[in-house]
N, C-alpha and C positions, 0 to 999 in steps of 0.2 A: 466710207471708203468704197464699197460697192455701189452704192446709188452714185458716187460721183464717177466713176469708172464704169461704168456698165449699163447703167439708169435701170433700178429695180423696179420691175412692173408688178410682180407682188413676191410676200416673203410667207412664210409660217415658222415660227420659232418654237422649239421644246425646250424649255429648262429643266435639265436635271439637277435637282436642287436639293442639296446638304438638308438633314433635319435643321427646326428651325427650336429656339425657345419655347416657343409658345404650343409645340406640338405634343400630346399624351405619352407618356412612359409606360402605361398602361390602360389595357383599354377601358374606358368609359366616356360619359355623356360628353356631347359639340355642342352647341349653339348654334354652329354654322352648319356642318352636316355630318352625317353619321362615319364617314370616311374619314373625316377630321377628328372623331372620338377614337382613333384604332391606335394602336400600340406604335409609335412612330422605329423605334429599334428595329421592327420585326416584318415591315409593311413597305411593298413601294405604294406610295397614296397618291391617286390622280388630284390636282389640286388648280383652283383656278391662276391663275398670271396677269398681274397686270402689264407685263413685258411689252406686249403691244401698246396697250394707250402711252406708257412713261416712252416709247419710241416715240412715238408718233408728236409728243410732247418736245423731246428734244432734235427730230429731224421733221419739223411739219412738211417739207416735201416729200414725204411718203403718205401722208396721213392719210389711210384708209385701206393699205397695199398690204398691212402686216396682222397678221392673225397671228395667237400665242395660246400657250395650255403647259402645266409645268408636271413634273410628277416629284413628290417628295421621297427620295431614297436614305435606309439608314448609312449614311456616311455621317464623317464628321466635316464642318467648314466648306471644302472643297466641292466645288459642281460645274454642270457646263451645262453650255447652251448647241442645240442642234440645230443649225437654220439652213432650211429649204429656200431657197429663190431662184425664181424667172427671172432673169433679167432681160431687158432689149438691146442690147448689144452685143453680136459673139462674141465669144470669152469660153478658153476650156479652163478646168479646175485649176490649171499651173498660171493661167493671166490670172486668175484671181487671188492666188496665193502673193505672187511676185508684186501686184498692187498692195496689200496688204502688206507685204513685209517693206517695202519702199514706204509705206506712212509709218508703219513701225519704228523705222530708222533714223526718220526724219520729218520735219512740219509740226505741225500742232497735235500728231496720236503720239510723239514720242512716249515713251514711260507710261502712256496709258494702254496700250496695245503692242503686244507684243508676239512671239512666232515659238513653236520649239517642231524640230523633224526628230525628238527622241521618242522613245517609245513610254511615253507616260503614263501614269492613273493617276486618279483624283490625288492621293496623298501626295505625291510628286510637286504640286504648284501651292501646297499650302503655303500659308506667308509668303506670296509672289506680290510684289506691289503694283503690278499691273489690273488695268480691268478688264479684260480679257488676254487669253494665250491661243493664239490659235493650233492645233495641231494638224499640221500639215499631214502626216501621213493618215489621217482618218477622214476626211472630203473624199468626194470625187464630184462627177459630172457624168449626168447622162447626156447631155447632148450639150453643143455651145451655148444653148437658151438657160440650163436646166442644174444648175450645181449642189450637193449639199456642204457646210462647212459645218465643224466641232471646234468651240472656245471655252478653256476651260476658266475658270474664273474663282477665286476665295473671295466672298461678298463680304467679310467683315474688313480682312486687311486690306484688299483694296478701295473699299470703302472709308475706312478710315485714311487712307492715303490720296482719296480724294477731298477730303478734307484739310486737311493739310495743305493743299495745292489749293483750296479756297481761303484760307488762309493766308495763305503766301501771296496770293494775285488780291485779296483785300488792303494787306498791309503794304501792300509796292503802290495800291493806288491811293490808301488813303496820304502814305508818306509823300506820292509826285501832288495830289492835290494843293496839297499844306505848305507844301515849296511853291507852286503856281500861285495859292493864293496870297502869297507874302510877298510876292513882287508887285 
């Protein structure tokens, strides 16, 4: 929505990101790195993101513009993402909300993107079936170039909710397929 409205000239994202499975209850040995062996309850742990490349994957007119790094905090389910971007077109914080909440509403982000101006934390949007919420009252803009936005996001339910909707767009093509090919 921002690169189609604004044309993003570069971005950096921070995920804050719900403990995961796979993270230590207590501390001992990682394979991967010593950060990764620490007590996940008790730790905000700097951790790598693939946030960037899986962007860049699914809007390759950015590819190259978005840097990313994530920190794992003990919450449960519930996290967000902080994203800094330049854009090249004026725009203050309020054009870029008011874009966003107009795709929210309508077009192809419906149900996957969505807005709240309440005053929220992470427990607030668990089992939200969107994939991101943006929170309007926590952005701003330093200048018309220069804004940051907060989207909070539950990566299992809306994740599993995107499935669902892969699903549903499978089975509507395999069913028009099957009628097209029987005529």
């Amino acid at each position: 929505v921002l690169h189609d409205h604004f044309c993003v000239v570069e971005a950096f994202v921070t995920c804050i990101h719900a403990v995961t499975s796979d993270q230590k209850t207590v501390d001992g040995p990682s394979e991967k790195s010593w950060r990764d062996g620490r007590r996940a309850q008790h730790n905000i742990i700097p951790a790598y993101s693939g946030i960037a490349k899986t962007i860049e994957k699914v809007l390759p007119r950015i590819s190259g513009k978005v840097g990313g790094l994530a920190f794992r905090v003990p919450t449960s389910n519930a996290s967000a993402v902080d994203i800094t971007v330049r854009v090249g077109k004026s725009a203050c914080y309020k054009d870029m909300v008011n874009a966003i909440k107009t795709a929210a509403c309508c077009g192809p982000m419906k149900g996957l993107l969505t807005f709240t101006e309440e005053q929220v934390v992470s427990s607030d949007i668990i089992n939200c079936p969107a994939s991101a919420i943006l929170d309007v009252q926590v952005g701003c803009s330093l200048n018309e170039k220069f804004a940051k936005l907060v989207a909070w996001f539950d990566e299992n339910y809306s994740s599993a909710n995107r499935l669902v909707d892969l699903v549903r767009y499978m089975a509507l093509n395999d069913i028009s397929t099957r009628y097209s090919d029987a005529e």
